[in-house]
N, CA, C, O and CB atoms as a CASP TS submission, in Angstrom:
PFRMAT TS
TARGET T0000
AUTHOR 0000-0000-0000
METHOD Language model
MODEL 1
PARENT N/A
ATOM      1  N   UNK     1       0.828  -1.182   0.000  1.00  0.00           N
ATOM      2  CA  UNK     1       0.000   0.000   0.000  1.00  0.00           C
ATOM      3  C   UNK     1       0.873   1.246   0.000  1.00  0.00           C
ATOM      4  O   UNK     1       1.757   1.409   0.841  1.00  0.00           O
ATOM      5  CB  UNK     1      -0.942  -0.002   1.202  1.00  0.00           C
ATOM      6  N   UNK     2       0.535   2.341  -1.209  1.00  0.00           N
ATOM      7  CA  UNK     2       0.930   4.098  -0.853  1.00  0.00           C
ATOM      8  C   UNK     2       0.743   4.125   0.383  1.00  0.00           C
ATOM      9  O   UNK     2      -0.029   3.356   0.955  1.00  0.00           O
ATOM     10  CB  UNK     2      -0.005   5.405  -1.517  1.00  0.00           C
ATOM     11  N   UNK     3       1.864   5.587   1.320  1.00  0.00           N
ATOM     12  CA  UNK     3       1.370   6.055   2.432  1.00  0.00           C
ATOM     13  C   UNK     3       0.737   7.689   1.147  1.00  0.00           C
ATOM     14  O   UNK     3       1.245   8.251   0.176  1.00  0.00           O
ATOM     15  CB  UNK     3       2.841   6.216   4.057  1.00  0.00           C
ATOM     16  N   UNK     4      -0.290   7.813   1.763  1.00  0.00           N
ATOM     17  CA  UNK     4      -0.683   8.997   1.199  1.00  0.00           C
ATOM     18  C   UNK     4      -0.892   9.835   1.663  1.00  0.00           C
ATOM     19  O   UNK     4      -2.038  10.224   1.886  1.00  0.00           O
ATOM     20  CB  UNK     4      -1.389   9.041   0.677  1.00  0.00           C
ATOM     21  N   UNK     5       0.351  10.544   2.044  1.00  0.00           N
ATOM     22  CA  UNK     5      -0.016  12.011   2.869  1.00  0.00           C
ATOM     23  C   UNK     5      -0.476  13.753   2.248  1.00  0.00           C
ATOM     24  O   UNK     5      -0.488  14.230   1.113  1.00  0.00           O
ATOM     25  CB  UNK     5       1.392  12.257   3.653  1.00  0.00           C
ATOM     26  N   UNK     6      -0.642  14.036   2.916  1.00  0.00           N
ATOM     27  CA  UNK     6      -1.669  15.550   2.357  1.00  0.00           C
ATOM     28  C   UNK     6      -0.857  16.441   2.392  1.00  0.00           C
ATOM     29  O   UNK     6       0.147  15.981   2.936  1.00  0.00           O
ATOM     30  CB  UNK     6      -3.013  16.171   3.268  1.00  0.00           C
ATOM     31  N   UNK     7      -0.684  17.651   2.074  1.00  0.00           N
ATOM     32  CA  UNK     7      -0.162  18.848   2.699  1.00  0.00           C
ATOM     33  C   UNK     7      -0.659  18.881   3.740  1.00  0.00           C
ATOM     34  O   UNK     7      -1.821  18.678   4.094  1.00  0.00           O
ATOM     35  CB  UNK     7      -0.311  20.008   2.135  1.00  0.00           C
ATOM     36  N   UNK     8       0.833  19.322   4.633  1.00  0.00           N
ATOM     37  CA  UNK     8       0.753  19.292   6.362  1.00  0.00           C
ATOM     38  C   UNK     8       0.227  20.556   6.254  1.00  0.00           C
ATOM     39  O   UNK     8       0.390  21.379   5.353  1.00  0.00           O
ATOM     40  CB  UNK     8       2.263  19.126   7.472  1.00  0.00           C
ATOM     41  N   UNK     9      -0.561  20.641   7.481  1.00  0.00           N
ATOM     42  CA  UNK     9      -1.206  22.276   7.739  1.00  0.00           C
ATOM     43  C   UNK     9      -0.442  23.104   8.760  1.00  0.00           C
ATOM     44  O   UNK     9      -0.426  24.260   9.185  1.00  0.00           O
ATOM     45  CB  UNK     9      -2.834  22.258   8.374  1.00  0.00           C
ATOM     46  N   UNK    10       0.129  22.045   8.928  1.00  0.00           N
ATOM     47  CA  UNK    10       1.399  23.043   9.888  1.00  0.00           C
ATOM     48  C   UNK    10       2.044  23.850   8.714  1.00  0.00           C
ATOM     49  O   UNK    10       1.563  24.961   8.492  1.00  0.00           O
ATOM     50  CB  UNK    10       2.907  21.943  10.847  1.00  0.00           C
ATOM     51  N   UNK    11       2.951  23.467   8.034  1.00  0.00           N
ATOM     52  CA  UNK    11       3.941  23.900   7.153  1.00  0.00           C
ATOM     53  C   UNK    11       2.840  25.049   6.304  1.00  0.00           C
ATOM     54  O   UNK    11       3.303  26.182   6.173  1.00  0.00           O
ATOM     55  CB  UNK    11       4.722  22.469   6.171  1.00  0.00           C
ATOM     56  N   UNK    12       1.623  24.834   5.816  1.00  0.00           N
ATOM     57  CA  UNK    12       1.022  25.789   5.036  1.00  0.00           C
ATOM     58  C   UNK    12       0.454  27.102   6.132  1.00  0.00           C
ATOM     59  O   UNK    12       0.486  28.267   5.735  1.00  0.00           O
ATOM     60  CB  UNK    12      -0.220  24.980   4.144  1.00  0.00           C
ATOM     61  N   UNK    13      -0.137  26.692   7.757  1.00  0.00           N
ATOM     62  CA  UNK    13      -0.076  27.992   8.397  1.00  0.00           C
ATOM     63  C   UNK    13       1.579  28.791   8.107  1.00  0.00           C
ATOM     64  O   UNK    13       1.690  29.756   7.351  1.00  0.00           O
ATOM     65  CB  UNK    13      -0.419  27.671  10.144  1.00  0.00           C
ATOM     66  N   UNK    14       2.474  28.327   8.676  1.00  0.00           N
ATOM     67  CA  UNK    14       3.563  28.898   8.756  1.00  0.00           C
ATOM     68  C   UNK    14       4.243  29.555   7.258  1.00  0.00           C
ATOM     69  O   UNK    14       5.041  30.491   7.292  1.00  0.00           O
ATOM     70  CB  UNK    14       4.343  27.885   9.422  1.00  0.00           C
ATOM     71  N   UNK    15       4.007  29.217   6.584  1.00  0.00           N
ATOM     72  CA  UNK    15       4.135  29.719   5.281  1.00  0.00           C
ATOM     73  C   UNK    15       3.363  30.897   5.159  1.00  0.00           C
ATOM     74  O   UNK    15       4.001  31.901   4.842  1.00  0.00           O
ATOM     75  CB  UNK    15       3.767  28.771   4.293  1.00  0.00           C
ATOM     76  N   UNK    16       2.420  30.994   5.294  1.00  0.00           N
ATOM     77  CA  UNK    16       1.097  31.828   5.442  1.00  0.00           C
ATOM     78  C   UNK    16       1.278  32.907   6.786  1.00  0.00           C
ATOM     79  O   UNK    16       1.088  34.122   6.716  1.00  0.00           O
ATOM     80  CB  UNK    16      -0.312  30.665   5.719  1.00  0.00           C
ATOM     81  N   UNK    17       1.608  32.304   7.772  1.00  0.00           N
ATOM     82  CA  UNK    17       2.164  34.198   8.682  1.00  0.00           C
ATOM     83  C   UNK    17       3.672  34.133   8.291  1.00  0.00           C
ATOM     84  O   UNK    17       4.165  34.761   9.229  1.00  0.00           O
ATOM     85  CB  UNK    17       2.062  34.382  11.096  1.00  0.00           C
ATOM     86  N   UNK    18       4.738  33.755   7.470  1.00  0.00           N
ATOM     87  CA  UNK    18       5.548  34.217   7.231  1.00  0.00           C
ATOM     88  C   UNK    18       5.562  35.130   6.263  1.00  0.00           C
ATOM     89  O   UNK    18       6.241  36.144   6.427  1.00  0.00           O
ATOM     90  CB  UNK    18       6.134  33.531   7.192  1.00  0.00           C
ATOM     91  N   UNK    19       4.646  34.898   4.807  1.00  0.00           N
ATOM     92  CA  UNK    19       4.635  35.363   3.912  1.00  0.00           C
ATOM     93  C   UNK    19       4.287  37.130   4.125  1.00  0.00           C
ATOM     94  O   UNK    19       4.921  38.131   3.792  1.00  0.00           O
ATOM     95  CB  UNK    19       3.838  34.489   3.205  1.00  0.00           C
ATOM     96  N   UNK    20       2.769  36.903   4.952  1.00  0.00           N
ATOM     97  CA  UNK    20       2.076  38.370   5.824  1.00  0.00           C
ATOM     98  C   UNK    20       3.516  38.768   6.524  1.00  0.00           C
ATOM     99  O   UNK    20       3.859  39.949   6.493  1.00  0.00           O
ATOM    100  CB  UNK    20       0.508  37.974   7.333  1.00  0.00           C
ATOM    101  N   UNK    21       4.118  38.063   6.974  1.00  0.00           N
ATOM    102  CA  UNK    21       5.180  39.196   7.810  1.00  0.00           C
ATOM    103  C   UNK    21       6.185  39.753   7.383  1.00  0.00           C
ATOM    104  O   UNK    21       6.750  40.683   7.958  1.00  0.00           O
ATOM    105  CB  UNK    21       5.794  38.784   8.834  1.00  0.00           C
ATOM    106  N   UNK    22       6.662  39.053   5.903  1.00  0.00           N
ATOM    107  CA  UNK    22       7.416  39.553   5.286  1.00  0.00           C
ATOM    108  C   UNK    22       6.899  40.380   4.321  1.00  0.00           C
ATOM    109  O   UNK    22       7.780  40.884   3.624  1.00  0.00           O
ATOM    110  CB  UNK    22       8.108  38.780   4.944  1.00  0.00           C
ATOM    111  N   UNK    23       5.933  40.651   4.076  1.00  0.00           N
ATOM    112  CA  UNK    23       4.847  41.840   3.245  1.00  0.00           C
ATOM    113  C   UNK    23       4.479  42.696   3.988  1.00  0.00           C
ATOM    114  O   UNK    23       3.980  43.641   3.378  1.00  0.00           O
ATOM    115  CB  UNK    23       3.500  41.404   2.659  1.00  0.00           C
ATOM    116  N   UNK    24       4.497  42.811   5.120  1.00  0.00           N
ATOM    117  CA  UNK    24       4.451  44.067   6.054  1.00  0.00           C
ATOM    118  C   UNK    24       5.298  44.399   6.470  1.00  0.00           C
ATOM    119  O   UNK    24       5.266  45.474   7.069  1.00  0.00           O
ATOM    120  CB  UNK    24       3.844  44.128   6.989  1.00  0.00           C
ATOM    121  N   UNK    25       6.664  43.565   6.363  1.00  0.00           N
ATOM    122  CA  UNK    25       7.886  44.608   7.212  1.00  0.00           C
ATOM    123  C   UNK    25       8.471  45.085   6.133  1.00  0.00           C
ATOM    124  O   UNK    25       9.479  45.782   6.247  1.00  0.00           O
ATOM    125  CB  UNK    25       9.155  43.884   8.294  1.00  0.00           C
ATOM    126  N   UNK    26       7.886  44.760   4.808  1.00  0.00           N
ATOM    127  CA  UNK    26       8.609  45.658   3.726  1.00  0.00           C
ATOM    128  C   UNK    26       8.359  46.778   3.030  1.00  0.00           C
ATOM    129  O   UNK    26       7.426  46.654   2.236  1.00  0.00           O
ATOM    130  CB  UNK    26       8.812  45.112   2.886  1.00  0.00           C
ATOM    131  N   UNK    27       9.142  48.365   3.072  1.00  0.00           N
ATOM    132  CA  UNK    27       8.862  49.154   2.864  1.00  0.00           C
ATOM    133  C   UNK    27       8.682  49.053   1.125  1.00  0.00           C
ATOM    134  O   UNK    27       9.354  48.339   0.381  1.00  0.00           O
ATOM    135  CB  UNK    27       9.612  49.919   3.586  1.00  0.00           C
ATOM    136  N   UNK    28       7.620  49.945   0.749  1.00  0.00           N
ATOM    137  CA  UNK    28       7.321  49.571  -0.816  1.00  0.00           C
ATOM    138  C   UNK    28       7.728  50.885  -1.415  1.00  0.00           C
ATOM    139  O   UNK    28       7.641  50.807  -2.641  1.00  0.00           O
ATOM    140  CB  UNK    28       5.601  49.124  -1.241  1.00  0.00           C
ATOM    141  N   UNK    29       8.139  52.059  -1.014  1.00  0.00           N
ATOM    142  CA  UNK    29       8.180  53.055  -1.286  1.00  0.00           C
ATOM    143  C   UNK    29      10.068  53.728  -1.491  1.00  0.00           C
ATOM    144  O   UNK    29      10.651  54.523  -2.228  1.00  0.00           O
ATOM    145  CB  UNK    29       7.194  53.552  -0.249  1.00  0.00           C
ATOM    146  N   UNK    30      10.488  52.643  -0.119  1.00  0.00           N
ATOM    147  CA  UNK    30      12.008  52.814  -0.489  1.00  0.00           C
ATOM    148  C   UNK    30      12.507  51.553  -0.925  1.00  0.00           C
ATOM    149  O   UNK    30      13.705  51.467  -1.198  1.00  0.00           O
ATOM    150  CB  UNK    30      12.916  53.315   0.703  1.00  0.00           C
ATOM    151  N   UNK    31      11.735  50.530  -1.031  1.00  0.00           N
ATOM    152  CA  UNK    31      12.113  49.407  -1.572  1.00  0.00           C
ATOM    153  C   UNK    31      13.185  48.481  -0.188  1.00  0.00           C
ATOM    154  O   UNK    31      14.237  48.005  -0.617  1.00  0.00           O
ATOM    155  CB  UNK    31      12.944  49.913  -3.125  1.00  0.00           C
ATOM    156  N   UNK    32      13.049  48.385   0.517  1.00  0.00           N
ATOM    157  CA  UNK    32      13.346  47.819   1.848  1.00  0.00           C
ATOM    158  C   UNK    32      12.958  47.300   2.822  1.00  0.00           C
ATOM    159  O   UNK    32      11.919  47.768   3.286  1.00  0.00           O
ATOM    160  CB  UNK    32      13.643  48.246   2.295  1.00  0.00           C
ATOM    161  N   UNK    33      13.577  46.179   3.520  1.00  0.00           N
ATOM    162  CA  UNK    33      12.634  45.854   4.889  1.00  0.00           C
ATOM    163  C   UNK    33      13.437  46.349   6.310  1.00  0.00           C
ATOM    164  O   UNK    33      14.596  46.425   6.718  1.00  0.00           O
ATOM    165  CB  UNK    33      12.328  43.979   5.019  1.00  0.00           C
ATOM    166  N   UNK    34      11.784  46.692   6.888  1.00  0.00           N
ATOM    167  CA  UNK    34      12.625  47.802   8.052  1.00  0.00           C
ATOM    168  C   UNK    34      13.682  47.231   9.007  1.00  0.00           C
ATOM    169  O   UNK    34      14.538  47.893   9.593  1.00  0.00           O
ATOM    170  CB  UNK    34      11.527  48.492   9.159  1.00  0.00           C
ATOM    171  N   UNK    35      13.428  45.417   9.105  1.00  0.00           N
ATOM    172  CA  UNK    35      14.471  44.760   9.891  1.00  0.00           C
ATOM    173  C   UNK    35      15.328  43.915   8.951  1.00  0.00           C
ATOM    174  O   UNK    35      14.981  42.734   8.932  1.00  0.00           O
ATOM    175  CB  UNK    35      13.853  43.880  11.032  1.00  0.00           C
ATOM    176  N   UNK    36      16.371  44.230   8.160  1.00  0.00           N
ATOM    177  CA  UNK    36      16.785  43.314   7.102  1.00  0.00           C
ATOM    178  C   UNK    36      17.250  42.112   7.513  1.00  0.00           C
ATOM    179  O   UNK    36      17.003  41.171   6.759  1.00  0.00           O
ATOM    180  CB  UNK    36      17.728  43.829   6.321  1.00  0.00           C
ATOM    181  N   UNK    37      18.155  41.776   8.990  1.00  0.00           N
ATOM    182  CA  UNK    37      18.526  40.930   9.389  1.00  0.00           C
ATOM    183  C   UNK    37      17.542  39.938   9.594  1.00  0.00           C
ATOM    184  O   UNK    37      17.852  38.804   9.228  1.00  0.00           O
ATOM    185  CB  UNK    37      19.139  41.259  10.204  1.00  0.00           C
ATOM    186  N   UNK    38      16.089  40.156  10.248  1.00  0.00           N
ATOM    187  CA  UNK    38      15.040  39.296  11.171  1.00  0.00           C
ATOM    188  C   UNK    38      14.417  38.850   9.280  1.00  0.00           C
ATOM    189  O   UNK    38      13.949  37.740   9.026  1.00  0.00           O
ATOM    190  CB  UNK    38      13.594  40.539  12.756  1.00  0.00           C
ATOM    191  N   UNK    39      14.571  40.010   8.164  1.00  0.00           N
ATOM    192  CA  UNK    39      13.968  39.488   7.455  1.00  0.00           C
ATOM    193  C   UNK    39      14.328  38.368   6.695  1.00  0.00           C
ATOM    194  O   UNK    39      13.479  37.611   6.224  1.00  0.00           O
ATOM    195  CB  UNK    39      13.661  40.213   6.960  1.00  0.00           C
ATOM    196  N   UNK    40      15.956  38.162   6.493  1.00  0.00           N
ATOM    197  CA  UNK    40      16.655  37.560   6.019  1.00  0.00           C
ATOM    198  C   UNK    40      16.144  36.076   6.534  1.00  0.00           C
ATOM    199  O   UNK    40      15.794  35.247   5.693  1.00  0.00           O
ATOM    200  CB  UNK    40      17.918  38.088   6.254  1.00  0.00           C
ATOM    201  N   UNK    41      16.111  35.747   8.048  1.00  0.00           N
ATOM    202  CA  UNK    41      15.532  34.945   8.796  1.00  0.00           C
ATOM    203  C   UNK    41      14.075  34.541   8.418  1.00  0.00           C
ATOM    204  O   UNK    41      13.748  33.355   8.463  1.00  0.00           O
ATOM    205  CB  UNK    41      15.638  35.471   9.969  1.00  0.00           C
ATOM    206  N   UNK    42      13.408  35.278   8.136  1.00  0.00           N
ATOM    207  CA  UNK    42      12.200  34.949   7.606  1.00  0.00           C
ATOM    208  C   UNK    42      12.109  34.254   6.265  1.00  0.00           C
ATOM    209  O   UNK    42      11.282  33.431   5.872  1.00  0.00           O
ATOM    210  CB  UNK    42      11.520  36.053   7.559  1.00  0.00           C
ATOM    211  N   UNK    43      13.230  34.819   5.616  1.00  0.00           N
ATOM    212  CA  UNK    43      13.141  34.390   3.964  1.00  0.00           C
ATOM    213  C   UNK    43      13.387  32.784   3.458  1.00  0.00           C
ATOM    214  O   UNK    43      13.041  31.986   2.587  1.00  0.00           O
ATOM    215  CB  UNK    43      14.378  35.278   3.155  1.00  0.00           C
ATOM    216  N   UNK    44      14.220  32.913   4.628  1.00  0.00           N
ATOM    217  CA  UNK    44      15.057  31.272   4.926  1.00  0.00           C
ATOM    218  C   UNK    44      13.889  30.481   5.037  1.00  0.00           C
ATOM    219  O   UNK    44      13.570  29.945   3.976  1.00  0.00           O
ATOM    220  CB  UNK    44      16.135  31.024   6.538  1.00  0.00           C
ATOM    221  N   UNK    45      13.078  30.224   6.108  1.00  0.00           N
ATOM    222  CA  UNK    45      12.023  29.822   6.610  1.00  0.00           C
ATOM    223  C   UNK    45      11.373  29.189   5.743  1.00  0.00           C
ATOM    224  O   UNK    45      11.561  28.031   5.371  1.00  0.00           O
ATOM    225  CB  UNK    45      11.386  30.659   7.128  1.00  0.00           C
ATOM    226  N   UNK    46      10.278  30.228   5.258  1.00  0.00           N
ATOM    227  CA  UNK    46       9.334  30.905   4.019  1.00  0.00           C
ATOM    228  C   UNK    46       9.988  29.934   3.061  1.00  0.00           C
ATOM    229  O   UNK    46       9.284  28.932   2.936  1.00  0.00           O
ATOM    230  CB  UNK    46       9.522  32.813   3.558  1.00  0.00           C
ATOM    231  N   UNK    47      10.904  29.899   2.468  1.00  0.00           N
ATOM    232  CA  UNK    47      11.495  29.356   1.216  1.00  0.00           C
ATOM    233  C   UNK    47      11.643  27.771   2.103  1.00  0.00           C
ATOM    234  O   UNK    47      11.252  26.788   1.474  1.00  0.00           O
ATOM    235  CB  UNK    47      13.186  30.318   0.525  1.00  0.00           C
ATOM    236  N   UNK    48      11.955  27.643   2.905  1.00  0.00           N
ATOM    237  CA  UNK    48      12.235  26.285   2.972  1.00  0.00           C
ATOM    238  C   UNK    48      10.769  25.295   3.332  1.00  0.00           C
ATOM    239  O   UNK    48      10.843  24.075   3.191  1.00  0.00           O
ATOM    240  CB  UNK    48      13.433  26.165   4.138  1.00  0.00           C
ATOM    241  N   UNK    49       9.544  25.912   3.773  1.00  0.00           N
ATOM    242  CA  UNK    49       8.868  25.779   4.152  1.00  0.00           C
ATOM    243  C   UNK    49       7.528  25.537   2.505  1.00  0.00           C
ATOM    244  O   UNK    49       6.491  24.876   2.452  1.00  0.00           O
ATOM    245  CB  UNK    49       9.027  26.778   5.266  1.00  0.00           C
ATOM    246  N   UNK    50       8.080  26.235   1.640  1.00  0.00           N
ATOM    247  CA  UNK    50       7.252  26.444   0.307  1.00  0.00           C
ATOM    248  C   UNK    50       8.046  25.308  -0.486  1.00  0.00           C
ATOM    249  O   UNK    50       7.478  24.913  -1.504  1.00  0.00           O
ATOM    250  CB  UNK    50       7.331  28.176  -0.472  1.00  0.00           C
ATOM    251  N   UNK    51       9.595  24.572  -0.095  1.00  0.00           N
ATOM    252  CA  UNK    51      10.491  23.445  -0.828  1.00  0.00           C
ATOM    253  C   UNK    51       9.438  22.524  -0.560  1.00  0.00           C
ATOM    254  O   UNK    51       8.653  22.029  -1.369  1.00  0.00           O
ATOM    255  CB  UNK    51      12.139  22.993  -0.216  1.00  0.00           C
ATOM    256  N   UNK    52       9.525  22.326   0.868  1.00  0.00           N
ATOM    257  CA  UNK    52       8.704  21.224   1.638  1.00  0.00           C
ATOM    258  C   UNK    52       7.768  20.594   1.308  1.00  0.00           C
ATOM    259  O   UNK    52       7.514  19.390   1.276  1.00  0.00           O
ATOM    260  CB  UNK    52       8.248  21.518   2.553  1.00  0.00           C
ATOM    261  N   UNK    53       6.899  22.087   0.885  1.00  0.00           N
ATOM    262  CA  UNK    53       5.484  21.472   0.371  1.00  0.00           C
ATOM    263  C   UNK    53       4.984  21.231  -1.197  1.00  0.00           C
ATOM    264  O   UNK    53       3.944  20.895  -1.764  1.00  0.00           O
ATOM    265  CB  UNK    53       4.462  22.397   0.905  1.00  0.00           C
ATOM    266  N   UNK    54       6.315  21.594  -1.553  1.00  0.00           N
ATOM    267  CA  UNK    54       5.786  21.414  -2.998  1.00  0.00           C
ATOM    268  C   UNK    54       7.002  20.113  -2.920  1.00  0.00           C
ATOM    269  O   UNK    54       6.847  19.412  -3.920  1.00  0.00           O
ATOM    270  CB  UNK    54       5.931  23.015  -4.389  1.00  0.00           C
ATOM    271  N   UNK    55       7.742  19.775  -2.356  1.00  0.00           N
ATOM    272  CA  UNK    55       8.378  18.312  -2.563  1.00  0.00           C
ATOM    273  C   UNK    55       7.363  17.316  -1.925  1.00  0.00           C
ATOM    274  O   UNK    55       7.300  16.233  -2.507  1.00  0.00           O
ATOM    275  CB  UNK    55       9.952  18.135  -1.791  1.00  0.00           C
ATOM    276  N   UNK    56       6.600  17.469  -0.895  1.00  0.00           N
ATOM    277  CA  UNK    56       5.635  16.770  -0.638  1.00  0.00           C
ATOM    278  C   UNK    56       4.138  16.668  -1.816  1.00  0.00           C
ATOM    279  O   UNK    56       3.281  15.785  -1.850  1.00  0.00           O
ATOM    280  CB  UNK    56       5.401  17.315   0.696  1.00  0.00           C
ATOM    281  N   UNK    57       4.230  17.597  -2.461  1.00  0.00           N
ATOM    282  CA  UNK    57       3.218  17.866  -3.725  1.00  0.00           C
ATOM    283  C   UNK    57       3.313  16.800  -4.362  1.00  0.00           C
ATOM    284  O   UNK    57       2.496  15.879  -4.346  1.00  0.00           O
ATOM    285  CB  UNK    57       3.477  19.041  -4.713  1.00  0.00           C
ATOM    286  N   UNK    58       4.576  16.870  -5.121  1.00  0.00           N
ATOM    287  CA  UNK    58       5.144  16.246  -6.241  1.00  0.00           C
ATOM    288  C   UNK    58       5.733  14.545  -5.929  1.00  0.00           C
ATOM    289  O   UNK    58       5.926  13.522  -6.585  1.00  0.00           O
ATOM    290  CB  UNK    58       6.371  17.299  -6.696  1.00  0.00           C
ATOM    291  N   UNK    59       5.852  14.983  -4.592  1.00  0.00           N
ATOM    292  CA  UNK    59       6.273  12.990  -4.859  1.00  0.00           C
ATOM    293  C   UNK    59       4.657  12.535  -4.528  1.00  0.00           C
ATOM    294  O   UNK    59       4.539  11.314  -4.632  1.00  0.00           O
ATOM    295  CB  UNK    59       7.842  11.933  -3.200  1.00  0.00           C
ATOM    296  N   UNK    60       3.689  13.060  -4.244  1.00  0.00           N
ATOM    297  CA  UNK    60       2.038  12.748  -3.702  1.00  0.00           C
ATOM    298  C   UNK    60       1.562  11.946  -5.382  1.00  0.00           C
ATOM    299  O   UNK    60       0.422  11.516  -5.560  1.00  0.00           O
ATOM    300  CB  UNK    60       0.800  14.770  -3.171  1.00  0.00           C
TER
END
């Protein structure tokens, strides 16, 4: 038997307030985010978190 797993809803919340937090700490006007370091941290996340689920997509 397949194990047939779903997209985790963990990984898609967290994707989802990372994405909002990195769209609000970024200024659109000077083209910047107001914490570049914390954002950098976020980006990491966000991106590894969007690998995840689309490698879980694709082997599904």
């Amino acid at each position: 038997m397949e194990n047939k797993k779903g997209l985790s809803p963990v990984l898609i919340i967290v994707a989802i307030i990372l994405g909002v937090t990195l769209y609000k700490q970024f200024d659109f006007q000077q083209l910047r985010f107001e914490k570049p370091a914390l954002a950098v941290v976020y980006m990491i996340v966000f991106v590894s978190c969007i690998f995840l689920l689309v490698k879980r997509l694709k082997r599904k």
